[in-house]
N, C-alpha and C positions, 0 to 999 in steps of 0.2 A: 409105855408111851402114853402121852397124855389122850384124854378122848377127844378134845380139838383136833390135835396132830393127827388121829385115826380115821376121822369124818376126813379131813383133808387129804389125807393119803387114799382115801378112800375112792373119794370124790377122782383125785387126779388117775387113777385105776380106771375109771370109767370113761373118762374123757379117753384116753390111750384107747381104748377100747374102740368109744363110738367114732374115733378117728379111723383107726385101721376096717372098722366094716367099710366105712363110708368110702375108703380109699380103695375096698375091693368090688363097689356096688358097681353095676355096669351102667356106663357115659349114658347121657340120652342123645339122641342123636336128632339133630336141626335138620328141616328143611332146605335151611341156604345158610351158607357161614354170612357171617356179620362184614358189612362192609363190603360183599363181593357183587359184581353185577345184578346177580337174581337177585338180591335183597334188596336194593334199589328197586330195581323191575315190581316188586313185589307193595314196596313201599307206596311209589306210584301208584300202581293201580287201588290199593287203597284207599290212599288220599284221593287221587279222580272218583272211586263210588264213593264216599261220603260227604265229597264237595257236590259232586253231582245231585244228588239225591235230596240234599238240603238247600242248593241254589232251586230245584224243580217245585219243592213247596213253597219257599219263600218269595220268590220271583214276583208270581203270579198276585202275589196277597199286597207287596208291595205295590205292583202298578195299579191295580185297584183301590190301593186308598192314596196314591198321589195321584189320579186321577178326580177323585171325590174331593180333594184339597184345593184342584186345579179349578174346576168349575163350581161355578158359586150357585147355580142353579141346584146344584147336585148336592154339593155341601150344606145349604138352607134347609135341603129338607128332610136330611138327615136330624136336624138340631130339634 
């Protein structure tokens, strides 16, 4: 046999291989299947702490300076 055709045959040996460990390794197992009520619930509450969390610091820094925009007293003497 050619030594191409031996690397290749070789190679596909291995593949057959890391396929069937892989097909006997055991599942991992999820917290909430995909799509199902918890995972929503779960999605949620995510998104609420990290909107939250970033609306708490930004908020504050925003009214502060469209305030400072607002009055011209306040603005002057910033410049």
């Amino acid at each position: 046999m050619a030594p191409m055709l031996q690397a290749m045959s070789a190679n596909n040996n291995n593949r057959q291989q890391l396929c069937a460990a892989s097909a006997s390794a055991p599942s991992i197992d999820y917290s909430c299947e995909f799509g199902s009520g918890k995972y929503f619930a779960l999605c949620g509450i995510g998104g609420i702490l990290s909107c939250g969390i970033t609306h708490t610091m930004v908020t504050p820094l925003d009214l502060v300076k469209c305030r400072l925009q607002g009055s011209m007293e306040l603005g002057r003497t910033c410049l």
